[in-house]
N, C-alpha and C positions, 0 to 999 in steps of 0.2 A: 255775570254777563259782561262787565266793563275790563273786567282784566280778569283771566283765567287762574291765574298767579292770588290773587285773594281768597280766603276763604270766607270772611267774614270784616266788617268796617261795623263797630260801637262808638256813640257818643254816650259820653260819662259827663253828668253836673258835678259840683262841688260836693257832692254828698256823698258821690260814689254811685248814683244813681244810672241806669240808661236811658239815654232821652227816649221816648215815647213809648217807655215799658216799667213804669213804675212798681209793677211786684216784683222786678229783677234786685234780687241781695247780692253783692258781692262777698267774696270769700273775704275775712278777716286780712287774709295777707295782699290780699288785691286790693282791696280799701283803704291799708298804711298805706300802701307804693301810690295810688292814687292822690290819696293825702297829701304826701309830702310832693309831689310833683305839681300839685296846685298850690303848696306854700311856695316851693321853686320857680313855680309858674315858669317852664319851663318842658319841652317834650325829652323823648328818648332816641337815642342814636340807633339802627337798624344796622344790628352784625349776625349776618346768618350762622355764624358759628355760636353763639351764646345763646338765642332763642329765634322764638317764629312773629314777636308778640314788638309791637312799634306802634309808642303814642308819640300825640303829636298836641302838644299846649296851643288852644287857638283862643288867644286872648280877647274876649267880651266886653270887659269891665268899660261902665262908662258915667264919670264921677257926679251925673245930675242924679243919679238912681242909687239907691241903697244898697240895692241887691246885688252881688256880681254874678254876672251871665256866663263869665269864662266856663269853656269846655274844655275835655280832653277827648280825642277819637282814639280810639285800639283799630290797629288794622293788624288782624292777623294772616300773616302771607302760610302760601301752600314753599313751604323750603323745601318740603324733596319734588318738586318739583323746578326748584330752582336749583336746585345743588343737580338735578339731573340734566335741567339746560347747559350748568355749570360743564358739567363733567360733558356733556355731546359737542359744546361751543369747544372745549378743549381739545377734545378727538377730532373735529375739523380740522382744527385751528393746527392739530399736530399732523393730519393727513394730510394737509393744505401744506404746509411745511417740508411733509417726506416729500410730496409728488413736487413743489415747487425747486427742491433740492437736486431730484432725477430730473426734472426738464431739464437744470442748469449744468447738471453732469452731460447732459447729452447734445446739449447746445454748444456746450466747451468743447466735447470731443469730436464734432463737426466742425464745429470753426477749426481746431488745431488739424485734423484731419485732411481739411480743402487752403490751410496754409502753412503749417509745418510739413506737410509733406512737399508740395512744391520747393520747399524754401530748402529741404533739404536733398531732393533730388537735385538741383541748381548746384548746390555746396558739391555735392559729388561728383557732378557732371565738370565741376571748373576745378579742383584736385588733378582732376585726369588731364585737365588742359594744363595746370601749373606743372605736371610730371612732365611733360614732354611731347604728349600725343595734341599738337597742335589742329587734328583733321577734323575733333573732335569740337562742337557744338551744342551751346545750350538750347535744349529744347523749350519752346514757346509754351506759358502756362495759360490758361482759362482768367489766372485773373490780371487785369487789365497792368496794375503795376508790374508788375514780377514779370510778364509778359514784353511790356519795354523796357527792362531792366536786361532781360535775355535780351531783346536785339541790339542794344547800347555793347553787352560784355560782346558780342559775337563780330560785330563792326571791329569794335577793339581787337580782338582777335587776329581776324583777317589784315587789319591793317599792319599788326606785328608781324604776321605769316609773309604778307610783303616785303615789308624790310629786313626780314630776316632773308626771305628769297634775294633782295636786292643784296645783300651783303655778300650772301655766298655766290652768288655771280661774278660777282664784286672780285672777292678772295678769289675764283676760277680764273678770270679774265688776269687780274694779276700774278697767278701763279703762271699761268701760259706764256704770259710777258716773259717772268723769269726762265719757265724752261726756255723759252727763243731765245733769249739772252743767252742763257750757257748754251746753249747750242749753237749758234752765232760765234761765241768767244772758241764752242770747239772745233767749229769749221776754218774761222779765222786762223788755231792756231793749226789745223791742217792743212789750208794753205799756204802756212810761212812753211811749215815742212814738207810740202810739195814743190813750193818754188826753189829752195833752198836743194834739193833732191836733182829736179829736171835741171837747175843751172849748173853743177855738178856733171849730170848724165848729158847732158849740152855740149858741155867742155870734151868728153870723152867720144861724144858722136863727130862731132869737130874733130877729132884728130883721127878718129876711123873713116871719115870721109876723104880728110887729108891724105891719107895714106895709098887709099883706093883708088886718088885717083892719078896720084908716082905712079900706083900701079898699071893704071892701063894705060899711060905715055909709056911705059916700058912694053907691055905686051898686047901692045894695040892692034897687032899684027896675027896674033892668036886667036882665032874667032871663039873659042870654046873657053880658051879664059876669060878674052874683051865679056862673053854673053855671062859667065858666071860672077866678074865683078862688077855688071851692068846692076845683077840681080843682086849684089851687095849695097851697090849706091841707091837702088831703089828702098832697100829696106832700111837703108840710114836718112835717108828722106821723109821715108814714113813714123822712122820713131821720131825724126827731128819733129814732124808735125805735131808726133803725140807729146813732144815736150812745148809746143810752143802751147797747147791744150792745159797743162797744167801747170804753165808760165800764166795763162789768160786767167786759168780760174783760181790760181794766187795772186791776179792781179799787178804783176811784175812782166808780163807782156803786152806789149800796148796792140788794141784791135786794127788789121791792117784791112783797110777797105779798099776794094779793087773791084775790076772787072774780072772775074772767073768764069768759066763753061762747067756748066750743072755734070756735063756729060764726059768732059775730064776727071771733074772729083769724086764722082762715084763709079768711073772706072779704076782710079788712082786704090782706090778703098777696096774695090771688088773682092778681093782675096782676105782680108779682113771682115770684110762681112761674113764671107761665109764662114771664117772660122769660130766667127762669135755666134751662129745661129745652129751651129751643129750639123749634126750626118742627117737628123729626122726629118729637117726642114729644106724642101730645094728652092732653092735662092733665083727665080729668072727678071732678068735685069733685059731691059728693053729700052736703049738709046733713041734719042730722040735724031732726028733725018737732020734738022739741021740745029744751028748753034745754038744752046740755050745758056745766053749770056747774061748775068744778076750781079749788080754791084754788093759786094758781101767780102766779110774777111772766113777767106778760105777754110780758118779752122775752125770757127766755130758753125760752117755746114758742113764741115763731116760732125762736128760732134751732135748735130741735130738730125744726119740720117742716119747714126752709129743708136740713137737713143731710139728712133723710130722701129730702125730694126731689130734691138733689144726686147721693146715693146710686145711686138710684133713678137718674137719667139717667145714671150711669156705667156701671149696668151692661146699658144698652141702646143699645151706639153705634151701632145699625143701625135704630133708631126702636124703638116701639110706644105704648102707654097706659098712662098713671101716673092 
């Protein structure tokens, strides 16, 4: 009743006797082993593997008295029923073990699950930024580092996508400098071969004018010649003006500012306009009643109503009136 595990608890005298059952005989070979563990005065070590059977020397002797009192007690234990606790504490103890095994299998592969994968999603997402695709963004994770670790890599990003954009601005704005520059150096050197050209072509109108005008002191008296070299000096008047135009815009003509009438030079020009606006376009030109007189150097307002009406015919290539 005090432990389930015993079978039976015997005290043994020195005699070999059981205390309070004196017709109990021991067996011969129980009565040596008893014997000599009362000269040993000493008990027995309890190994389930060797027996079921465990004394225990409870030493009495006390030296005013003759007699020695010492006992031995037998307690004989139930072993299959400990070798069965044995073996069911072991099968816990190994079930407890498998299943404690599987939690930590499944605990590992959650944890790696909700952070190996972010971490590797991140690694691939910043690959594709380190290749070139700068448009390209880490996406923000659930967990709270890895999360501002994304906004930290994404800041960085953009700030390089800046300077990378400042640079190539940068490079545009300086390559335009340089195309103006050669452009510049090929208009400049268009210029010196324009001036060079019209002072040349200058020289030669100078002496067609010269010659024009021997001519009409001689045949001044001729109305049909006087009107046909009239119509010569006009039209060496008019190339002279075209050379002084790109004498102006080589820079080799100095701007001559005067008083002019709006409504001389664009009659002066009349027949030039319309040769440059074509047969499509009818040219009606309507003078002003009285003088419209502007301090300006002469050539460069025809070259400003020569551009106007250029304009003007461009953007009517199906005909109409200028």
């Amino acid at each position: 009743e005090i432990n389930p595990l015993i079978e039976y608890i015997r005290i043994y005298d020195r005699h070999g006797h059981i205390f309070g059952n004196p017709d109990y005989k021991p067996s011969e070979e129980l009565r040596n082993r008893l014997m000599d563990l009362f000269y040993k005065r000493k008990g027995t070590s309890f190994d389930i593997n060797e027996g079921d059977r465990y004394f225990l020397f409870v030493d009495l002797h006390n030296p005013r008295y003759p007699t020695d009192s010492s006992k031995l007690v037998e307690v004989k234990y139930k072993t299959f029923l400990i070798k069965d606790k044995i073996k069911r504490a072991f099968i816990d103890v190994l079930l407890n073990g498998v299943l404690l095994f599987l939690i930590s299998l499944f605990i590992a592969y959650i944890i790696s699950y909700l952070i190996d994968y972010p971490i590797s999603k991140m690694v691939k997402e910043i690959g594709e930024i380190t290749s070139g695709n700068m448009k390209n963004r880490i996406s923000e994770s659930d967990i709270l580092e890895l999360s501002k670790l994304a906004q930290n890599i994404n800041m960085m990003v953009d700030s390089i996508e800046e300077h990378i954009a400042k640079i190539n601005k940068e490079q545009e704005e300086r390559q335009n400098l340089e195309n103006q520059l050669r452009q510049s150096q090929k208009m400049e050197a268009v210029g010196l071969l324009a001036g060079g050209i019209a002072h040349d072509f200058n020289n030669i109108m100078s002496a067609i004018l010269g010659y024009t005008n021997l001519l009409q002191m001689q045949f001044g008296e001729n109305k049909d010649i006087k009107s046909k070299l009239d119509q010569i000096v006009s039209a060496v008047e008019r190339g002279s003006r075209l050379i002084r135009i790109l004498l102006t815009f080589s820079r080799r003509q100095c701007i001559n500012i005067r008083v002019v009438d709006l409504n001389e030079v664009i009659s002066g020009i009349s027949k030039l306009l319309r040769r440059i606006i074509g047969e499509d376009i009818r040219l009606n030109i309507r003078f002003s009643n009285e003088s419209a007189n502007v301090l300006a150097d002469i050539t460069n307002i025809e070259q400003v109503i020569m551009n106007l009406v250029t304009n003007a015919r461009d953007a009517m290539p199906q005909g109409g009136e200028l």
